[in-house]
KEGUVEX-455157 format. One record per residue: residue in one letter; chain; z, x, y of N, C-alpha, C in turn. Coordinates in steps of 0.001 Angstrom, whole numbers, plus 524288, in hexadecimal, padded with zeros to 5 digits. Last residue first. Layout:
BEGIN
(pt "A" "A" (Z X Y) (Z X Y) (Z X Y));
...
This chain:
BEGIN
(pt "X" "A" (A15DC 7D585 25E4C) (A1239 7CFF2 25D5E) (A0D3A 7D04F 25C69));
(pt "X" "A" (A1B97 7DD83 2573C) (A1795 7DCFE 25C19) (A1559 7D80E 25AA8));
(pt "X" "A" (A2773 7DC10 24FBB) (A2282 7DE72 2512D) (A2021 7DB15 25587));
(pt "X" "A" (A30B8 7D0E0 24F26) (A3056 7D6FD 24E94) (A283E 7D77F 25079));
(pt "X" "A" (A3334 7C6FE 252AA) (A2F8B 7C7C7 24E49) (A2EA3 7CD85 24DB9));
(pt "X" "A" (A3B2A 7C758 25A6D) (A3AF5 7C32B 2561F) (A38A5 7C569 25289));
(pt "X" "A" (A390B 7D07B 25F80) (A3DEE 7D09B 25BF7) (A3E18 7CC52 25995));
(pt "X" "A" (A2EED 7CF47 264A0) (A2FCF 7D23E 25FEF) (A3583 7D231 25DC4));
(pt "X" "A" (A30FA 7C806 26B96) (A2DF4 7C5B3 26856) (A2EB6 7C99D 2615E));
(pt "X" "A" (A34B5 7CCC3 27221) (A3969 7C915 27054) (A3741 7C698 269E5));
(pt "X" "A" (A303B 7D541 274EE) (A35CE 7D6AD 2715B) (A35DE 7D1CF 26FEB));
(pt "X" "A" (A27FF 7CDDC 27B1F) (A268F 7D01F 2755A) (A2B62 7D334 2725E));
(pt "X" "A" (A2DA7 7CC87 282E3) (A2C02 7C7EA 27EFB) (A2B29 7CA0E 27AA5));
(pt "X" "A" (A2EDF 7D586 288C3) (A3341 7D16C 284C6) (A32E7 7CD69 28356));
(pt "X" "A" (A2643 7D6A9 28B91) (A2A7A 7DA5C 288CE) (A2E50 7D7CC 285E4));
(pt "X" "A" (A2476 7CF4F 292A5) (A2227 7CFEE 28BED) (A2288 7D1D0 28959));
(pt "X" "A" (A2C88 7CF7F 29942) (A2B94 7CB9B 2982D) (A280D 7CDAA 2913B));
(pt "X" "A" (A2810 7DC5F 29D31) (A2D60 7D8F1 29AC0) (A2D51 7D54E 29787));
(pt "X" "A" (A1DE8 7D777 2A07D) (A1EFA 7DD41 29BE4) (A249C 7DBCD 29932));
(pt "X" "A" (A2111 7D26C 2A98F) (A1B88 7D135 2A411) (A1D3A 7D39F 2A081));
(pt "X" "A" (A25E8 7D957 2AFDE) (A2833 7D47C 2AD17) (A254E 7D1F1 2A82D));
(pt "X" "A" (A1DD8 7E099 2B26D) (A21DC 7E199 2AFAF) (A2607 7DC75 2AE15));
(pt "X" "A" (A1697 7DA84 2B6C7) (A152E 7DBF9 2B42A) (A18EC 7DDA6 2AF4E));
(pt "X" "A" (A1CA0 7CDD8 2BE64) (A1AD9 7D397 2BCE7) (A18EF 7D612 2B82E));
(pt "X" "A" (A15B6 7C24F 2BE3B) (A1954 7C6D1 2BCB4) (A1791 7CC73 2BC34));
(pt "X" "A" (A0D55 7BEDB 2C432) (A1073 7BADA 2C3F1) (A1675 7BE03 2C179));
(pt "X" "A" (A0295 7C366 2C2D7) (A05E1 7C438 2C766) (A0C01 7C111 2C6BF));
(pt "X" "A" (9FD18 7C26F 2BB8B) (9FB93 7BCC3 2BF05) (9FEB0 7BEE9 2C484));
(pt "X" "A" (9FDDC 7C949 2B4F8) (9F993 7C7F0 2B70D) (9F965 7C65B 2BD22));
(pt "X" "A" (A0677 7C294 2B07D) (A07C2 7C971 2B3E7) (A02D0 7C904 2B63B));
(pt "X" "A" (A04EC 7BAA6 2AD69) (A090C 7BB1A 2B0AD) (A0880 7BF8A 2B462));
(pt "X" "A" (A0123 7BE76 2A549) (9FC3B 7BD0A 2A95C) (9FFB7 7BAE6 2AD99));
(pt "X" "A" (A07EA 7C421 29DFD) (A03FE 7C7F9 2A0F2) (A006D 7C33C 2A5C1));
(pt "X" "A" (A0BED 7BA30 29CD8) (A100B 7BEDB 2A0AC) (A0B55 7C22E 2A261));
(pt "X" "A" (A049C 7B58D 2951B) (A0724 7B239 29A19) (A0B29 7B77A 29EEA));
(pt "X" "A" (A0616 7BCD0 28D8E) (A00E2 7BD0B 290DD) (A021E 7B915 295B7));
(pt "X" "A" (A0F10 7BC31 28A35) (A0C59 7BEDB 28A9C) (A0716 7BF19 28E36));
(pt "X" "A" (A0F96 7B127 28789) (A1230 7B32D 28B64) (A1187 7B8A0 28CB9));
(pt "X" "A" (A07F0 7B0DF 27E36) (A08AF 7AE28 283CA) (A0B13 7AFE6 287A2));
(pt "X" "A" (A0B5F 7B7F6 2774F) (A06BD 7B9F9 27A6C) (A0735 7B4F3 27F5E));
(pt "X" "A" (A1637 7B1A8 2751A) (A173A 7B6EA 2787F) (A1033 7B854 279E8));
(pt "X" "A" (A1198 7A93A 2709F) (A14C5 7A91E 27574) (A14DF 7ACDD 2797D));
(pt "X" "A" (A0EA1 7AE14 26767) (A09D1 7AAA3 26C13) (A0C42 7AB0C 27094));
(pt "X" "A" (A17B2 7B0DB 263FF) (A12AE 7B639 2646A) (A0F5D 7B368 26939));
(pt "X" "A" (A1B55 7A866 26156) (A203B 7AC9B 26556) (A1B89 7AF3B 266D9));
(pt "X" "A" (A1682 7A2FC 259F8) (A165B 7A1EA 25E31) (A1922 7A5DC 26346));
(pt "X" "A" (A167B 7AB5B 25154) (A1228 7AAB0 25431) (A1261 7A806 25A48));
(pt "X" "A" (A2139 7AB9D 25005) (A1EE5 7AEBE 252E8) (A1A1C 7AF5D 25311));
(pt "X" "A" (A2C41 7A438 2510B) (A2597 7A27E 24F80) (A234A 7A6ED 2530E));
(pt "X" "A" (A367D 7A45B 25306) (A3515 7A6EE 24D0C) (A2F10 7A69C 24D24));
(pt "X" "A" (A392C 79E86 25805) (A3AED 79BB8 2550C) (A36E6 79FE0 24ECD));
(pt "X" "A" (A3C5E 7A594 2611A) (A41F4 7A38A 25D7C) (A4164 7A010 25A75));
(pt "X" "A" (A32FD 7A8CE 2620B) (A34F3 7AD48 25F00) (A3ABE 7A9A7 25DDA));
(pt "X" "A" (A2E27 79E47 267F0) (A2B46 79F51 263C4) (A301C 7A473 261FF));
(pt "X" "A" (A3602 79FED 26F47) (A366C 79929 26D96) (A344D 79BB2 2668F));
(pt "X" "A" (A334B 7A6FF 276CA) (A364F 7A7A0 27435) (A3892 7A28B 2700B));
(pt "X" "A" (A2843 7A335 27671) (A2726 7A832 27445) (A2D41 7A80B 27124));
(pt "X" "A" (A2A79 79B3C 27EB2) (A26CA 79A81 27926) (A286B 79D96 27519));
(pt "X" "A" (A2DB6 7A1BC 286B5) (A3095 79E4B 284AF) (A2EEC 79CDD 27EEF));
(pt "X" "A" (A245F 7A7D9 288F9) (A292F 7A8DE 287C4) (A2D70 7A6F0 283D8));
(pt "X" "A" (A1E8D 79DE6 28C7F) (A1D2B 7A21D 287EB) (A20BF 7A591 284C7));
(pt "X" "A" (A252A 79C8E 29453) (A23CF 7981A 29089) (A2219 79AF2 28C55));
(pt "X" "A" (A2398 7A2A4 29C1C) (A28E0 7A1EF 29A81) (A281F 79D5A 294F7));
(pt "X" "A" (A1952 7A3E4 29E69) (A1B49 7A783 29BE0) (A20C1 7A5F7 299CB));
(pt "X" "A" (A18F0 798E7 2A417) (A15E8 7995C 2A044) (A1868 79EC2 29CF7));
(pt "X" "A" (A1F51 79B7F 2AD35) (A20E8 79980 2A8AE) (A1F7B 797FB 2A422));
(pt "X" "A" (A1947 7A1F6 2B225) (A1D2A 7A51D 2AEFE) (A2156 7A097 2ABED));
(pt "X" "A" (A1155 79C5F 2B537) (A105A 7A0C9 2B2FF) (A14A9 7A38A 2AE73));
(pt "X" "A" (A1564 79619 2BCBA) (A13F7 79472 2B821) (A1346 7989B 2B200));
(pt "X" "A" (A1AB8 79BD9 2C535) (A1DF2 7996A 2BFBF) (A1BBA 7989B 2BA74));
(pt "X" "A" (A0EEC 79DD1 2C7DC) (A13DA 7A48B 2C4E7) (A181A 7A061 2C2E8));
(pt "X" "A" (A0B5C 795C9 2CB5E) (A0877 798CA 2C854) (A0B4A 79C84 2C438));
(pt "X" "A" (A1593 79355 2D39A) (A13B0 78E4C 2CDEE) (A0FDF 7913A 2C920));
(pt "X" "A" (A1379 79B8A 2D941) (A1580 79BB9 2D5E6) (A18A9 79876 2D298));
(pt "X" "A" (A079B 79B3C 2DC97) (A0927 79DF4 2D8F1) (A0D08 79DA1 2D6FE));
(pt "X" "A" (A09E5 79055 2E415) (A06B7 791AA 2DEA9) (A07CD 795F3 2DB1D));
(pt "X" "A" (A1015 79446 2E9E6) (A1503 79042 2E7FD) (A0F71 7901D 2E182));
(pt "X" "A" (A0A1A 79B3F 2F0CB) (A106E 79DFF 2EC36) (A0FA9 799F5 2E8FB));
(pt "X" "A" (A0410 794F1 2F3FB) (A0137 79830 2F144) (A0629 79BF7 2ECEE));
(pt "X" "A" (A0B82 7917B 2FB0C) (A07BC 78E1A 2F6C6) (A0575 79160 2F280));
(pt "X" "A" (A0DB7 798C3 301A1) (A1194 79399 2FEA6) (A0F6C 790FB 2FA4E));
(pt "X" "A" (A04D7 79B3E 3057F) (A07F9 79E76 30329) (A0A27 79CAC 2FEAB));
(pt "X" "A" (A01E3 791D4 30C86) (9FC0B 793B0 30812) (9FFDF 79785 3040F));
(pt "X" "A" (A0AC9 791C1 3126D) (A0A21 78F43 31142) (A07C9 78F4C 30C1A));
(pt "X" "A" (A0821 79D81 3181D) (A0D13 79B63 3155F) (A0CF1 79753 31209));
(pt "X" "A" (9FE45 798CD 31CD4) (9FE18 79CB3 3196B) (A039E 79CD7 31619));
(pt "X" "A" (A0357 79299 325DF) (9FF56 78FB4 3215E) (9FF9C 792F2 31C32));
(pt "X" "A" (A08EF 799FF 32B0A) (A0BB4 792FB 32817) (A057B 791B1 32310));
(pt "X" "A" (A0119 7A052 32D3C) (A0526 7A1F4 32A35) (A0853 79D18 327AC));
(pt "X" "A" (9FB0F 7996F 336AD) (9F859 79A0F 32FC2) (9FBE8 79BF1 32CE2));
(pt "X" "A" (A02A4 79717 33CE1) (A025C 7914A 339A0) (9FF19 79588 332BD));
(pt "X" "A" (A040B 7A035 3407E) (A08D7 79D00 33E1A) (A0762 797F3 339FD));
(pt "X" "A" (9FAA4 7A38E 344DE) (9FCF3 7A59A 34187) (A005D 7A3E5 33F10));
(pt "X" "A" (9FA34 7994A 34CA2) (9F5CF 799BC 34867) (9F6B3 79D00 344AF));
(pt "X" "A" (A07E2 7969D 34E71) (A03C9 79927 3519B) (A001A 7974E 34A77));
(pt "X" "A" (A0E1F 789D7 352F5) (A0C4E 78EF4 34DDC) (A067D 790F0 3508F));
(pt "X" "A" (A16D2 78673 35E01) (A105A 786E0 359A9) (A0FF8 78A0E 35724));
(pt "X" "A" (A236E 78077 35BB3) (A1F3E 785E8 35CE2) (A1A86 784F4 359DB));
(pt "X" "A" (A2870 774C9 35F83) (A26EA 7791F 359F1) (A2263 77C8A 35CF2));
(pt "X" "A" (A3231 77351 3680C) (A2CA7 772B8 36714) (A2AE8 776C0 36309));
């Protein structure tokens, strides 16, 4: 014979439940997030192998500002942000030398 759920058992099943849901949103929110940055990226390195550094420049303030509202948002650390644009901008300066 199945045991009754006490009134503490059933609201923790419910609340588990409100949990499950509320993850499985954020993190459709944090993929989305970071594949929007992976696209800028991608752009950026599309735009320096074919030599067009206006477009490499648009790319990289995109992804640029897509990592800081990443960091914002909670979605990366702070010190991965810094990385990440650390080495966008070497990659950007050994195509075209000087500061964007």
């Amino acid at each position: 014979m199945p045991q009754q759920m006490s009134e503490r058992q059933r609201r923790l099943r419910a609340r588990r439940r409100r949990q499950v849901r509320k993850a499985e949103k954020r993190r459709l929110r944090n993929k989305a997030a970071k594949s929007q940055i992976k696209t800028y990226i991608r752009r950026m390195d599309e735009a320096l192998a074919a030599g067009n550094r206006e477009e490499a420049l648009s790319a990289l303030r995109k992804a640029e500002s897509a990592l800081d509202k990443a960091h914002e948002r909670g979605i990366l650390h702070r010190n991965t942000v810094a990385r990440r644009k650390s080495r966008l901008y070497h990659r950007f300066q050994q195509v075209f030398g000087g500061v964007p």
